[in-house]
N, CA, C and O atoms as a DFTB+ gen file, in Angstrom:
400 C
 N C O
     1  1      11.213     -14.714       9.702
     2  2      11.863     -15.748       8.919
     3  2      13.301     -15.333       8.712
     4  3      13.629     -14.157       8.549
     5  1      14.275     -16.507       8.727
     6  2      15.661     -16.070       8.592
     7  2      16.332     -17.380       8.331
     8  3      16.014     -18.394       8.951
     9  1      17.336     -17.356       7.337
    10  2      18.187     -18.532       6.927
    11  2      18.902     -19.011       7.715
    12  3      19.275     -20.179       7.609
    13  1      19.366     -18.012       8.962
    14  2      20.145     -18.510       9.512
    15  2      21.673     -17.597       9.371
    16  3      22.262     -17.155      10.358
    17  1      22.094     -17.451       8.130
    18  2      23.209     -17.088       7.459
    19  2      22.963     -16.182       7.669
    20  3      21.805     -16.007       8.048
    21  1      24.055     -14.777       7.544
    22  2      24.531     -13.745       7.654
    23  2      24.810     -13.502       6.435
    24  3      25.441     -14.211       5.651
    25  1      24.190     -12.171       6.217
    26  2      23.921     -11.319       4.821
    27  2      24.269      -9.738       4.836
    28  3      24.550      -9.024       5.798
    29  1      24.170      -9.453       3.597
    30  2      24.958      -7.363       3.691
    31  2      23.565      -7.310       4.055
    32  3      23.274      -6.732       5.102
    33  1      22.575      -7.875       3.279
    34  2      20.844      -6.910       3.696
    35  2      20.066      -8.162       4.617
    36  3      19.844      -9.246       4.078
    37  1      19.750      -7.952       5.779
    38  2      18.827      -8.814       6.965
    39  2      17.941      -9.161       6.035
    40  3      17.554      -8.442       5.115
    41  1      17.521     -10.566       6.327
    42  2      16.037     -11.233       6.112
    43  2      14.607     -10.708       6.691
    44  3      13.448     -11.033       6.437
    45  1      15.345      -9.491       7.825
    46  2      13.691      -9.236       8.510
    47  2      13.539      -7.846       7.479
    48  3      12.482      -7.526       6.936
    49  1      14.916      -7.062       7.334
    50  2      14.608      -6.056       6.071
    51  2      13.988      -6.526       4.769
    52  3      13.143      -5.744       4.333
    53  1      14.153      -7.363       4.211
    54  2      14.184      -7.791       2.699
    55  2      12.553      -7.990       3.030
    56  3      11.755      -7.561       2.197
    57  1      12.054      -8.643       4.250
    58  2      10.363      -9.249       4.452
    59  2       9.868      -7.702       4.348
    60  3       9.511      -7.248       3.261
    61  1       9.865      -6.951       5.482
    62  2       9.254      -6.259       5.522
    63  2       8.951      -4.875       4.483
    64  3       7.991      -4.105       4.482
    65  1      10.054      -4.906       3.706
    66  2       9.980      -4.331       2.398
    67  2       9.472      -5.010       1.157
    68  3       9.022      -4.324       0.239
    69  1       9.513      -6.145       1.089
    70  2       8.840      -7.079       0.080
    71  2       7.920      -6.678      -1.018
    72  3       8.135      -7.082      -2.161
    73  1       6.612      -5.684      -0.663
    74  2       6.052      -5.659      -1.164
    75  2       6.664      -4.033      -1.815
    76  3       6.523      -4.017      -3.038
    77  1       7.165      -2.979      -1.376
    78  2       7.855      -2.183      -2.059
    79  2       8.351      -2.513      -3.325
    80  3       7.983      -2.203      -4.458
    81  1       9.551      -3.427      -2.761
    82  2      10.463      -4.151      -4.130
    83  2       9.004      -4.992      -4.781
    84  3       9.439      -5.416      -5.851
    85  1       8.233      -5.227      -4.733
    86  2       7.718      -6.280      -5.940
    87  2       6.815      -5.331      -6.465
    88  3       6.391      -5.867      -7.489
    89  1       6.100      -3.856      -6.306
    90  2       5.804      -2.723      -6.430
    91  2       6.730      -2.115      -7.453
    92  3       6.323      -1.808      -8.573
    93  1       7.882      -1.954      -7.093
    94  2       8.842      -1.484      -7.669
    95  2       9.181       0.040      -6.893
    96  3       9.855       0.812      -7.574
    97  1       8.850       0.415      -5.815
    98  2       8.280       1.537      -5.465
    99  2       9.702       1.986      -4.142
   100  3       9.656       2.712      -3.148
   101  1      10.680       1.277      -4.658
   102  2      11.942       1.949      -3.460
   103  2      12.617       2.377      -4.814
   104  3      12.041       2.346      -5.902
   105  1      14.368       2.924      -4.532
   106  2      15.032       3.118      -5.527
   107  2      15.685       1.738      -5.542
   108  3      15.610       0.699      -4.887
   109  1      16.460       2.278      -6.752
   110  2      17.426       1.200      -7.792
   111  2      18.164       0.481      -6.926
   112  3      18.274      -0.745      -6.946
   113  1      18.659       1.203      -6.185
   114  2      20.306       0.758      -5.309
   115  2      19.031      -0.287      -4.168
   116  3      19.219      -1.433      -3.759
   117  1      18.175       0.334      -3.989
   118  2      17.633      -0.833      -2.913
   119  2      17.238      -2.613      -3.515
   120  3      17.500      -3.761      -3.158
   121  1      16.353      -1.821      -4.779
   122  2      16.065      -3.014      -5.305
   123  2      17.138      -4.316      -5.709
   124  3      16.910      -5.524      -5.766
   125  1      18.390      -3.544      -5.961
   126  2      19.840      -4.399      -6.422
   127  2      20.187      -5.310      -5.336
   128  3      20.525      -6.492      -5.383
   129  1      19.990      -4.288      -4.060
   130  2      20.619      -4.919      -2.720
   131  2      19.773      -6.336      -2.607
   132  3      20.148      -7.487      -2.386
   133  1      18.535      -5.786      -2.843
   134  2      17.181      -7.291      -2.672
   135  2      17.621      -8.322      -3.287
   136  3      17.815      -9.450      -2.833
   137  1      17.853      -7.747      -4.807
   138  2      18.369      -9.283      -5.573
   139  2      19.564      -9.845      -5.111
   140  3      19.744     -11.055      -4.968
   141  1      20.327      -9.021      -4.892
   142  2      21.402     -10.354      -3.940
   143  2      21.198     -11.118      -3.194
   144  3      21.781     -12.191      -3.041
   145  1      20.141     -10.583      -2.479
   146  2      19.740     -11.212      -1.127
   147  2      18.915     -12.708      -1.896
   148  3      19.067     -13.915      -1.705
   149  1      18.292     -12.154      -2.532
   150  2      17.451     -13.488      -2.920
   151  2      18.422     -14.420      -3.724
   152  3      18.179     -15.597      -3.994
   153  1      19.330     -13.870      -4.000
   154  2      20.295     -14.841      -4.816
   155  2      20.932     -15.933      -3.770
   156  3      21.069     -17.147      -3.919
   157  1      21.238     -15.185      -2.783
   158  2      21.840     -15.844      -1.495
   159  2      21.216     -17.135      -0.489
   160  3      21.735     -18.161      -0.047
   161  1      19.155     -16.231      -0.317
   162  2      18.427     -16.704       0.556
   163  2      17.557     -17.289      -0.247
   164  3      16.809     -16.849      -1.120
   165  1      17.859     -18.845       0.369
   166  2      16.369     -19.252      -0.934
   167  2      15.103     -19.237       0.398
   168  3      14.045     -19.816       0.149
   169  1      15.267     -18.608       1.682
   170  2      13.805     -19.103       2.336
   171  2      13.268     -17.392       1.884
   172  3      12.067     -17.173       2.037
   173  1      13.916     -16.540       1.489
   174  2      13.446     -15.136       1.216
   175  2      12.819     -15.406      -0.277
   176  3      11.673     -15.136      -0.635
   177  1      13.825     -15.987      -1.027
   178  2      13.507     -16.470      -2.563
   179  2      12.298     -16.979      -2.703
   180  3      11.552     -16.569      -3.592
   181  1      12.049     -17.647      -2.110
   182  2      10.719     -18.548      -1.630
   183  2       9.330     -17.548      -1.317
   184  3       8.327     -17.542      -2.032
   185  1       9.534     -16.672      -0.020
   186  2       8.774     -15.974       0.306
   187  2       8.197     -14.847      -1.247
   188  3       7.060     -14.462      -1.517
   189  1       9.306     -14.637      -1.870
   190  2       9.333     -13.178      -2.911
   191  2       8.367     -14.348      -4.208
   192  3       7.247     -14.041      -4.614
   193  1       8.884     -15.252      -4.523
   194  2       8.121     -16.078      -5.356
   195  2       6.802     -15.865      -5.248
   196  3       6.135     -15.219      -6.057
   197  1       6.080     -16.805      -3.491
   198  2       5.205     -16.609      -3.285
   199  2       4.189     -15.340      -3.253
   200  3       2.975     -15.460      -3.420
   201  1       4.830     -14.154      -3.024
   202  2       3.950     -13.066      -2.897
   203  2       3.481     -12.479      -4.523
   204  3       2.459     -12.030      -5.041
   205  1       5.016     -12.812      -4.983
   206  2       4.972     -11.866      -6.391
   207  2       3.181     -13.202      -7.163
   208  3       2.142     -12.739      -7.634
   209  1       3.437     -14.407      -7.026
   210  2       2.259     -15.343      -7.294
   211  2       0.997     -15.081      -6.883
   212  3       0.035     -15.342      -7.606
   213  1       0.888     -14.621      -5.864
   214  2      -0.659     -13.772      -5.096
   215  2      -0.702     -12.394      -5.726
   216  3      -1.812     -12.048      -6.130
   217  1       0.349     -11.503      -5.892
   218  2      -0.231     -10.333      -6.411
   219  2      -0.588     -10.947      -8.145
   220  3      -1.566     -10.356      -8.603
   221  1      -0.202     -11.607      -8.767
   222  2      -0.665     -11.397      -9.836
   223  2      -1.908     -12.209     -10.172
   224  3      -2.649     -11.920     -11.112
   225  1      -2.075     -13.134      -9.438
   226  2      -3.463     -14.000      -9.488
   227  2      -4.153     -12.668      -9.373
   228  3      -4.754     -12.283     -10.376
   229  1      -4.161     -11.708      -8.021
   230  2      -4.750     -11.091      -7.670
   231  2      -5.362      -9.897      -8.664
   232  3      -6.543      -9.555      -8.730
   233  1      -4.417      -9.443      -9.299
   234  2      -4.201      -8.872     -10.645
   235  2      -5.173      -9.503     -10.916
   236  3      -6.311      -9.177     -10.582
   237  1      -4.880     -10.487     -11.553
   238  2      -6.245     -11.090     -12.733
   239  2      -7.048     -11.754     -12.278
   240  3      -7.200     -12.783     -12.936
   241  1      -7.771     -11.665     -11.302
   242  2      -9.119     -12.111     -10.678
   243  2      -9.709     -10.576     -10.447
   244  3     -10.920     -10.379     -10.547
   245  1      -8.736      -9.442     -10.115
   246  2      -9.832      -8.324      -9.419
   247  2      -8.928      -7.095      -9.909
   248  3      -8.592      -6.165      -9.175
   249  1      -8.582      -7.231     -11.274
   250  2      -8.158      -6.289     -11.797
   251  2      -8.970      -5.527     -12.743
   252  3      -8.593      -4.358     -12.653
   253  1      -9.455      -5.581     -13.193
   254  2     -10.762      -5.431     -13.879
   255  2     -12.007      -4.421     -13.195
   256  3     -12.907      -3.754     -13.707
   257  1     -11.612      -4.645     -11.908
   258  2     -12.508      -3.697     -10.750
   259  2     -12.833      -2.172     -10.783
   260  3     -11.847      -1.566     -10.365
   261  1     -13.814      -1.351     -11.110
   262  2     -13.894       0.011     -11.343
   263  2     -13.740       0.162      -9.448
   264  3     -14.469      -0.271      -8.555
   265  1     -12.620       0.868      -9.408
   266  2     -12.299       1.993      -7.586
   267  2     -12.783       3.267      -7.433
   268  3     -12.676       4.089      -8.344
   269  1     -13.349       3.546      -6.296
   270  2     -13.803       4.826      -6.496
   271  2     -13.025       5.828      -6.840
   272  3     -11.881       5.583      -6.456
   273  1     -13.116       7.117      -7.529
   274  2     -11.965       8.118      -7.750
   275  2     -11.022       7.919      -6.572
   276  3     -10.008       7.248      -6.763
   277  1     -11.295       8.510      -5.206
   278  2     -10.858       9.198      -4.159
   279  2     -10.117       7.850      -2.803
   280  3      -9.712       7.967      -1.646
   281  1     -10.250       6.766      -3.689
   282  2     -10.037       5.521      -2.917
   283  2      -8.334       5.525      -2.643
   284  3      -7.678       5.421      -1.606
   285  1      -7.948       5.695      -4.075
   286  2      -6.153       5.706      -4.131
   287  2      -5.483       7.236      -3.011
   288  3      -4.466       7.354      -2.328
   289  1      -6.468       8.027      -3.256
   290  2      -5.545       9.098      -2.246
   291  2      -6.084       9.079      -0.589
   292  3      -5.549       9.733       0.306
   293  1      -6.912       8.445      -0.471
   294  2      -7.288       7.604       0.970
   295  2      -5.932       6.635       1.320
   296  3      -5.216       7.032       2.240
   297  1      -5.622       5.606       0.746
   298  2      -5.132       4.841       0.798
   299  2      -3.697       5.177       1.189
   300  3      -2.990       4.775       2.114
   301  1      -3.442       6.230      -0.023
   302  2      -1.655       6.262      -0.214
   303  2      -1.616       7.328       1.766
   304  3      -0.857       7.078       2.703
   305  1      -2.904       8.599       1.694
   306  2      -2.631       9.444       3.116
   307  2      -2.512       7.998       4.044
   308  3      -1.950       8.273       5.104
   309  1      -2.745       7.065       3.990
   310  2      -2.953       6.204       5.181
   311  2      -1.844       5.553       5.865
   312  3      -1.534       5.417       7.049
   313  1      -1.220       5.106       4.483
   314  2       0.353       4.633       4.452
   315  2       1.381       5.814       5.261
   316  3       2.184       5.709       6.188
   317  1       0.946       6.905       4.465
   318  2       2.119       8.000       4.734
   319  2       2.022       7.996       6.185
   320  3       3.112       7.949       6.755
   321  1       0.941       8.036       6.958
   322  2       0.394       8.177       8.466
   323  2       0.841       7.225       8.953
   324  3       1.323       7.301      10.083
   325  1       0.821       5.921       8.189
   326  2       1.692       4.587       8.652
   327  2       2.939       4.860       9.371
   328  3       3.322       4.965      10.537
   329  1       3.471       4.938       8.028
   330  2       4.935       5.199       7.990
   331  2       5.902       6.534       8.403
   332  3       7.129       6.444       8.454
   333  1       5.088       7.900       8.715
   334  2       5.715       8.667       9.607
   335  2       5.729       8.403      11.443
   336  3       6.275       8.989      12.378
   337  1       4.874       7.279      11.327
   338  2       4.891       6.866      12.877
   339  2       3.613       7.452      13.579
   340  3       3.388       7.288      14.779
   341  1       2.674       8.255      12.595
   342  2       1.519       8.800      13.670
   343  2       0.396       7.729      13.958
   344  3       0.160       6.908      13.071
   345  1      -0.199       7.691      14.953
   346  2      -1.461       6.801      14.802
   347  2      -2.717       7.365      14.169
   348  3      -3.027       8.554      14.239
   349  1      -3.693       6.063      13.303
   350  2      -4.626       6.520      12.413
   351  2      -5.592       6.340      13.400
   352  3      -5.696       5.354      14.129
   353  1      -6.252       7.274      13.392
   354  2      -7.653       7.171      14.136
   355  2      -8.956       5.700      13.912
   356  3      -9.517       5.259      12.908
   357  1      -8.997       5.440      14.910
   358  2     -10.165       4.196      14.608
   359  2     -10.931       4.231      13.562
   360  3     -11.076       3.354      12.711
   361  1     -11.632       5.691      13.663
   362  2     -12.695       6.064      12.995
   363  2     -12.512       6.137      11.389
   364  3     -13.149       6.078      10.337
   365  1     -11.450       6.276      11.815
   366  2     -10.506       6.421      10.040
   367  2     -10.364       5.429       9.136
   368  3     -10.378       5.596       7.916
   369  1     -10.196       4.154       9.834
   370  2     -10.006       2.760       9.361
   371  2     -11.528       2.668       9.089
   372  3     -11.718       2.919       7.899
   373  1     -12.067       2.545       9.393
   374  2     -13.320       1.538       9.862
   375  2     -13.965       1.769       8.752
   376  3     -13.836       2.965       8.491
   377  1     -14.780       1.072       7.733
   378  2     -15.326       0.957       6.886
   379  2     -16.472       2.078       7.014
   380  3     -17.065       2.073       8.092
   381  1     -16.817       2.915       6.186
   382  2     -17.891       4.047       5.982
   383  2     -19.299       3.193       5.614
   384  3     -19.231       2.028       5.223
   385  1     -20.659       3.943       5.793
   386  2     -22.214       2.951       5.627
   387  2     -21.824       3.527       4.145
   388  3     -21.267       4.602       3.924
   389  1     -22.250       2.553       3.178
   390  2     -22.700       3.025       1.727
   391  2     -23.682       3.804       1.738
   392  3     -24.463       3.672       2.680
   393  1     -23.973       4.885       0.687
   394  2     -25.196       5.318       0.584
   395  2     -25.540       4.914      -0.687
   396  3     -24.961       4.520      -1.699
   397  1     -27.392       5.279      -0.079
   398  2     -28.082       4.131      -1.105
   399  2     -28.514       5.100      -2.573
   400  3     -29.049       4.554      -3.538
């Protein structure tokens, strides 16, 4: 997605970070750069609306949810593996059998 217009921060940056900034989970100086952008882009404005509206429904439909202890440090190693560029093993993803 892209306005079209020419900006200090790209529309494909501002998407693909999206959920960082609505996290809150980059620094300050990034998050500042975002709000300009959305000040600028209303099809980004639009997009950031929409997501920030799904995480919080989401919030309060399945927030309430007991997670297993060990679920959050699964999750966050998974990202990090994401995001240093290594590939995650199939086996890794794939949903585990419950035990009974």
């Amino acid at each position: 997605m892209s306005c079209g217009e020419p900006h200090e921060t790209d529309c494909s940056e501002v998407l693909d970070h999206l959920y960082e900034f609505l996290d809150r989970e980059m620094p300050d100086a990034d998050c500042t750069k975002f709000e300009v952008h959305f000040e600028e882009c209303s099809p980004c404005l639009e997009k950031y609306g929409l997501e920030q509206a799904v995480k919080k429904l989401v919030k309060r439909c399945c927030g309430q949810d007991d997670v297993p202890s060990d679920l959050r440090s699964k999750v966050m190693g998974r990202l990090e593996m994401i995001r240093s560029g290594q590939v995650v093993p199939e086996h890794d993803v794939a949903a585990s059998p419950q035990e009974s």
